[in-house]
N, C-alpha and C positions, 0 to 999 in steps of 0.2 A: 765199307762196313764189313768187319769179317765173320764169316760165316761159321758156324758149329756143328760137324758132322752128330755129335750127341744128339742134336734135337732134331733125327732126322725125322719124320713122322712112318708110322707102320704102317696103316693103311688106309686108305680113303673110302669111304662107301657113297655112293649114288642113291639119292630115292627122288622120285618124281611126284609133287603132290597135286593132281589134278585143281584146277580155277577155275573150269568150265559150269557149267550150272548146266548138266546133260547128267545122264544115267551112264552109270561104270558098269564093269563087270569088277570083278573081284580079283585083286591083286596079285600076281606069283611072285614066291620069291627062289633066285635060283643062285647054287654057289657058281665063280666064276673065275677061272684063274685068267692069267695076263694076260691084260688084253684081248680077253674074248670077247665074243660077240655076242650079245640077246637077241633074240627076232622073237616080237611076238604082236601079232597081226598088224607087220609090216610097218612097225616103231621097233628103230635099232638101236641101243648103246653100248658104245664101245666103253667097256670096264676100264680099263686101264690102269687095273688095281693088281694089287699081291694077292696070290695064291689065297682061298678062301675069306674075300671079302664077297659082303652081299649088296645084288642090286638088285632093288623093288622097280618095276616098272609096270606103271596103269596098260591091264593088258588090252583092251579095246576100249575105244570110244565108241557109244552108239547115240541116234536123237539127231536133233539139228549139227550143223555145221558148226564148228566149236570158236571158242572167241580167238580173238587173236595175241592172248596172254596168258602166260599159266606159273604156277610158284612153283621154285624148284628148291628143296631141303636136300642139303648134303650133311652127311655125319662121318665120323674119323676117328680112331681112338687115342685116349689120350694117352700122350707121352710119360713115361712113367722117370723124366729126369726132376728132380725137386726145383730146376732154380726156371724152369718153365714157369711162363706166368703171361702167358696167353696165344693165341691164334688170331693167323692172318688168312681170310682166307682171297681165293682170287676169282675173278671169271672174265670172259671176253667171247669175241666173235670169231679168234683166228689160235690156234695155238702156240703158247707162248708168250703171245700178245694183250695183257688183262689192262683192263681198268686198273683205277685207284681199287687197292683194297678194304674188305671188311675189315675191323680188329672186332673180334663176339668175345675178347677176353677170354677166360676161361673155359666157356663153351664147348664142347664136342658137335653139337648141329645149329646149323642156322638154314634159316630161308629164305630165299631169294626171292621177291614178289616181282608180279606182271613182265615177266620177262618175257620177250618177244615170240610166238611159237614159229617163225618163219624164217626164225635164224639157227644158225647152228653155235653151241655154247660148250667153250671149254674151263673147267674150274679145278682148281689147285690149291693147296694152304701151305701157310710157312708158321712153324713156330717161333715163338721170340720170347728173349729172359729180360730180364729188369734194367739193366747194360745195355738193351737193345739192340745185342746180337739175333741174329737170323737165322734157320735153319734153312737148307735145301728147301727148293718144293717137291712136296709129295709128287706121287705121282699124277699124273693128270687124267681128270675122269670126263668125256664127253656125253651130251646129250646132242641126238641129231634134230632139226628141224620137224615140228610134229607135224604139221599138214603143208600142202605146196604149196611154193610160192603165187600161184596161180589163182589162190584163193581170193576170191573179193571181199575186202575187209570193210566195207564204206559203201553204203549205196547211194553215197553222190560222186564214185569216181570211181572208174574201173580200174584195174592195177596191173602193172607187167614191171617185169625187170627188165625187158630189152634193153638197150641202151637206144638212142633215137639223134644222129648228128644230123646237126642244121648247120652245114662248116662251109656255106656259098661264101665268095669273093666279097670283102667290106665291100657295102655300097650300091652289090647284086641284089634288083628288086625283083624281079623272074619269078623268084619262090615264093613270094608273098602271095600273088594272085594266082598263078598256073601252078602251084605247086596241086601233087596228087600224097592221100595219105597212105601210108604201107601197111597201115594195123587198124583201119579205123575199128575195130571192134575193142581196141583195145584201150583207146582213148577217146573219153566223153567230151565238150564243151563244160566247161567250167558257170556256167548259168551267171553269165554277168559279170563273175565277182570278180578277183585283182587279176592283174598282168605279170606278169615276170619281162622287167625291167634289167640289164647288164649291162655292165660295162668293161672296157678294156683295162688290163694291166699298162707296165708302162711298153710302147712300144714304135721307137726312133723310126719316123720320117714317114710313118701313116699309120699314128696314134690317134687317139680320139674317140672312136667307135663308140656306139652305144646301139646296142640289139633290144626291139620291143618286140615279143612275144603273144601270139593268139591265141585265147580262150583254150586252142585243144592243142598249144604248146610247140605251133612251127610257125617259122618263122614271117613276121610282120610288118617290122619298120625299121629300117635303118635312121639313127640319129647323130651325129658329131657334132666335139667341142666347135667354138664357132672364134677359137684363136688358134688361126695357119699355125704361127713360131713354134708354137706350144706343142702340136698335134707333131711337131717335124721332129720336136726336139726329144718328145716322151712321151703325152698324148695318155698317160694316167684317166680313166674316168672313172673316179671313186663318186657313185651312185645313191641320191636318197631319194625321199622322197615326201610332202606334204603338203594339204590343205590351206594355202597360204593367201588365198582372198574368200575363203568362205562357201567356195560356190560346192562343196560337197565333192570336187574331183583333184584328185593329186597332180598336184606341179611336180618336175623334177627337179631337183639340184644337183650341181656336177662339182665336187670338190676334184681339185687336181693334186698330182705328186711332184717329191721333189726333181729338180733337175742340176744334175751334177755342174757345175764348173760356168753358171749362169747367174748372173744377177736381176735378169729381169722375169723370167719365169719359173714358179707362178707368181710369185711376187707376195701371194694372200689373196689368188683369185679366186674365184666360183663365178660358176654360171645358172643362173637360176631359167628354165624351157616352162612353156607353158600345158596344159593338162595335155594337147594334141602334139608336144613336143618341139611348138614354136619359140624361137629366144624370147623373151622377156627381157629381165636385165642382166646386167653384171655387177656380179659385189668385188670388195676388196675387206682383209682384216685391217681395221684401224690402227694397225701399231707395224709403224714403218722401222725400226730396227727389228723387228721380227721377220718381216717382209725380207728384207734383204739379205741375211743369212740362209733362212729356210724357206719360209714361202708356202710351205703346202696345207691345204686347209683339209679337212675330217667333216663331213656335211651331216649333218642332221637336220631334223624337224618335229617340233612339239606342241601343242597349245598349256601355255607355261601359265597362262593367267584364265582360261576356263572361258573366252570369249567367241570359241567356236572356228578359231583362226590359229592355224602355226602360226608359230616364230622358226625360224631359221637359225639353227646352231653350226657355228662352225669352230670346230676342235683344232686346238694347232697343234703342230706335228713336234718333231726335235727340238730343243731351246727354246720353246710356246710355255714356259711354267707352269703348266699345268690349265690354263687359262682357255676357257671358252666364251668367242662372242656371239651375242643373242642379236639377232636383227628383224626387223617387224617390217611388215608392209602394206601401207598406205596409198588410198590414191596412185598407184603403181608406182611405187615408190619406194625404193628400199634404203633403211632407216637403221643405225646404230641405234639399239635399245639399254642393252647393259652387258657388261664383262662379270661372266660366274668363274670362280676356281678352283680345282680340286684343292682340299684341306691338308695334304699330305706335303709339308716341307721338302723333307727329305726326296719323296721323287722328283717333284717338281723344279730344284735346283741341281739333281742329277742325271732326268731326262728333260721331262716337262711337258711329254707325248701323250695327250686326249684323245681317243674315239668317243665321241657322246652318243647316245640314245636317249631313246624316251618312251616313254607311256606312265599312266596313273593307276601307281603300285600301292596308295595308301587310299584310293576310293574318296578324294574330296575332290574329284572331279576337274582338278588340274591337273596334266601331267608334270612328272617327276624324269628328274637325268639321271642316267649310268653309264657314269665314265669309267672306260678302258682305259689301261692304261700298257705303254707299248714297251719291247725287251731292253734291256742292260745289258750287255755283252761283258763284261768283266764284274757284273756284280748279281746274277739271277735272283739275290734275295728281293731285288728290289727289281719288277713290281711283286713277284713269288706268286703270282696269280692275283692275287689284290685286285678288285675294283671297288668304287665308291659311289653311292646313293646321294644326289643332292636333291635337294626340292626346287620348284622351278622360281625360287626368288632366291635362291643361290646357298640355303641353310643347308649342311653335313645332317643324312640321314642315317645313313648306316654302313657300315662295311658288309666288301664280300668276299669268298673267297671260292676260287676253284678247287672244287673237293682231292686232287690229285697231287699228292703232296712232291712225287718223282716229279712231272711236268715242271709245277712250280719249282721246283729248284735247277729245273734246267732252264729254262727260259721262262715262263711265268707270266707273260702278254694274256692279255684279254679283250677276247675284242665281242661284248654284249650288245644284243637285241632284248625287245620284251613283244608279249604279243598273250593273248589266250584260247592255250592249245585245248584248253577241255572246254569252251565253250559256257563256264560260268561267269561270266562277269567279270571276274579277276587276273592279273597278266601273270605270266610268268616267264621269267629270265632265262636267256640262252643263250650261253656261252663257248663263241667257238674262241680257238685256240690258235694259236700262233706252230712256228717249225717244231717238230718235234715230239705232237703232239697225236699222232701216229691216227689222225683221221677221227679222231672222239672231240664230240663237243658235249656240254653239261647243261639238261634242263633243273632249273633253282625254284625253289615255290618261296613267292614273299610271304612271311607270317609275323604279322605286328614288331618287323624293323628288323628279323631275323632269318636271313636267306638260308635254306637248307637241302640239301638234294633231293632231286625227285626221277633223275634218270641219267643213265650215260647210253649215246647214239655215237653209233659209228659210221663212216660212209661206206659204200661196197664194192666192193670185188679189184681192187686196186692195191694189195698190199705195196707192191713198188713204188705208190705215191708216198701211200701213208709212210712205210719206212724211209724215203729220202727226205721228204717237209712232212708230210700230214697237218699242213694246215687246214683250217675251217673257217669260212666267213659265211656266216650265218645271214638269211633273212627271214620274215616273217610275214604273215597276212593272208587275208581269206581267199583262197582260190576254189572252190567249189560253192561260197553261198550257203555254207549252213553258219550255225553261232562258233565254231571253233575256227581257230587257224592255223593252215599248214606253214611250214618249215620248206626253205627252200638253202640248203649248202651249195657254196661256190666253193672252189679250189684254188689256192696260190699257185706261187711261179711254178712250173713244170707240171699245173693241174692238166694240160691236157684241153683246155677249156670245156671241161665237164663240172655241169652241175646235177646238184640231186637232190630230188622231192619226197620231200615225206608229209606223210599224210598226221589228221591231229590224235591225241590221244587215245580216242577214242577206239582207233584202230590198231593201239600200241605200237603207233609212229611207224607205220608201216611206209617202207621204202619203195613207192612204185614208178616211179623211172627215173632214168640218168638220160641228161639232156649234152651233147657238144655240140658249142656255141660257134664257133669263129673260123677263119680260113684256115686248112693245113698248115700253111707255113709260120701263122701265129700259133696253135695249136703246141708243131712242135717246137719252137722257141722259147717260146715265155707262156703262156695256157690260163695265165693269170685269168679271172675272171672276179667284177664287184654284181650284186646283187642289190635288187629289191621287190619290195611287190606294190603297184599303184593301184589304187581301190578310185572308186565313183567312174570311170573313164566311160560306162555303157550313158 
């Protein structure tokens, strides 16, 4: 798209609008030429405006300890070329680097609500004409971090940004019992509630791994797949997790990945381990020409019909048309139930790659599936961020989309969880992203069949990730015991095997540690890491 020096913008100005429910003092306002700097009781922003723009900045906070959100209004003047006919504006966590943006139309000010106070935020606008040419972005105007990270946002969990590697030899049980903790002031016991569950990416000739996690987050139990071939050949453990005989504690299922230049693995395997991580059975997908081209299954877990028991979905990968089978378990028995499929033609004869989830997004007390759907290499339009809402007997509920319209047309994968971050009763959708997607995933609020944004999160302190993949695989569930639920992101290939925990809404998704998972030598090779979180296991 080419750009238009005319519609460069003049100048940008900064105002800070306090969200706290605390007593201010009264606001200065001071001129500021380039890039200077305001200090006023040790809240700094960098202008990073032209010559006599004004920044307002709330000059102390006093009262309690302030929340962990606050609205930030920026204003800019408008361009005085006629064929202007609206503003973009930008923000993010790293400069340079923004979200999807605003379009406020016409607008000179908008505001930014509950933005994080423990991050630091840079914002920038572009003008655009009818044509849908672009202007330069303006200059870029920072706001620093308002209180430190240090703060406790949550008092069911304490908070640190360290990072914290649990990276002993697959298989090494040493640190389970004789391990010592380095911070214990820093990290509480999780009072019962879920696990943190992982798996390994793919990884030739001692694949398989699966890491379970302790209450205060070091490490627990070593698990693997329980097919040698498999583990030698790639050893994929795409991780879920559910309720699948009623007893109130989570099973796991182990869906596996593809294996290049193989016809018998995985074939449409899974493995379903029992709540304490013992095998159970083995499934296969019912559809033997699918089996033998691809083979790899997508695992999920629902209660599709409200009888207090998952069913087991299993999403098929490449050439799978979009198709997911639902299996039910009786009598230890696992059972072909029914074949659900995405509604969308066109991908499903062009990829046909499902990620399923679930939970009950319409409150009838059954859950409901959202399927991802995975990249197109020579055609991004399709999926373009796309997912789809089915109900759990197999009806089109609704479409979604990832609010980023640059992402979606560079690769456009979606790979959704649901869970509820604010502790009302209600889920909401979360959407991590595929390469490219520079470390951002999207919280979506369901409203009577009409998904709409409610947040963008980023993960921290890794631009190098994020600029080479910045994928996100998202999971969810209650790790501290209150009514909300935290957010746990894993990272793809070259993640590093680092994941990252963020805390529920409440706390405005505060990001209090980064965990790596695996041995160095996985680490640095592939760092691939799957996710989940297993609730009832106390």
């Amino acid at each position: 798209m080419k750009k238009r020096d005319k519609h460069k913008l003049t100048r940008l100005i900064f105002l800070l609008v306090a969200a706290f429910a605390l007593t201010l003092f009264s606001t200065n306002s001071t001129s500021a030429n380039s890039n200077a700097q305001v200090q006023t009781d040790g809240l700094s922003d960098t202008a990073g405006a032209t010559s006599g723009a004004t920044i307002l900045v709330d000059q102390k906070i006093i009262g309690a300890e302030p929340t962990a959100t606050a609205n930030v209004t920026m204003e800019w003047d408008p361009n005085q070329e006629d064929s202007v006919t609206g503003y973009l504006l930008y923000y993010g966590n790293a400069s340079g680097k923004y979200l999807p943006p605003i379009d406020v139309g016409l607008m000179t000010t908008h505001t930014i609500h509950d933005l994080s106070t423990k991050q630091k935020w840079f914002f920038a606008v572009k003008a655009y004409d009818a044509d849908g040419n672009q202007s330069d972005y303006s200059n870029e105007v920072t706001k620093e971090q308002l209180i430190d990270t240090s703060v406790t946002a949550s008092s069911a969990m304490s908070f640190t940004h360290n990072p914290l590697a649990l990276n002993q030899d697959f298989g090494d049980e040493s640190n389970s019992s004789s391990r010592t903790n380095p911070q214990p002031e820093n990290i509480q016991e999780n009072s019962g509630a879920g696990k943190i569950v992982a798996g390994t990416g793919p990884w030739p000739s001692n694949g398989g791994w699966i890491k379970t996690l302790t209450d205060d987050y070091f490490h627990d139990h070593w698990s693997r797949s329980g097919w040698p071939y498999y583990n030698n050949l790639s050893g994929e453990s795409r991780v879920a997790r559910g309720d699948i005989d009623g007893d109130g504690k989570d099973e796991i299922i182990i869906g596996m990945g593809p294996v290049s230049g193989d016809q018998i693995a995985p074939s449409g395997h899974f493995q379903v381990l029992d709540d304490n991580y013992r095998h159970l059975f083995w499934g296969q997908v019912k559809w033997w020409g699918y089996n033998e081209e691809n083979g790899e299954t997508w695992p999920a877990c629902g209660d599709l019909d409200g009888d207090g028991k998952d069913e087991i979905l299993i999403g098929l990968g490449k050439g799978g048309m979009g198709i997911i089978e639902v299996f039910t378990v009786s009598n230890n028995q696992l059972n072909h139930f029914s074949w659900i499929s995405s509604s969308w033609d066109e991908y499903n004869s062009a990829q046909g790659e499902v990620r399923p989830t679930s939970g009950d997004l319409d409150g009838d007390g059954k859950d409901d599936i959202i399927v991802g759907f995975g990249p197109i290499a020579d055609n991004p339009e399709i999926p373009g961020g796309t997912y789809e809402i089915i109900s759990g007997d197999g009806m089109h509920m609704a479409w979604g989309e990832v609010g980023w319209n640059d992402y979606n047309q560079l690769n456009g994968e979606s790979r959704p969880v649901i869970g509820d971050l604010n502790g009302d009763g209600t889920n909401e959708i979360i959407i991590g992203l595929g390469a490219g997607a520079n470390g951002a995933f999207e919280i979506q609020k369901y409203n009577d069949g009409n998904p709409t944004n409610q947040a963008w999160l980023e993960t921290p302190w890794w631009q190098e990730y994020n600029e080479t993949s910045g994928e996100t695989r998202p999971a969810v569930g209650n790790l501290d015991g209150d009514e909300a639920d935290e957010l746990v992101i894993a990272l793809g290939p070259g993640g590093g095997g680092w994941i990252h925990l963020f805390d529920d809404q409440e706390s405005g998704y505060n990001h209090y540690i980064s965990l790596q998972l695996w041995p160095e030598e996985y680490n640095l090779n592939n760092g691939a890491s799957w996710v989940t979180i297993q609730e009832g296991t106390e």
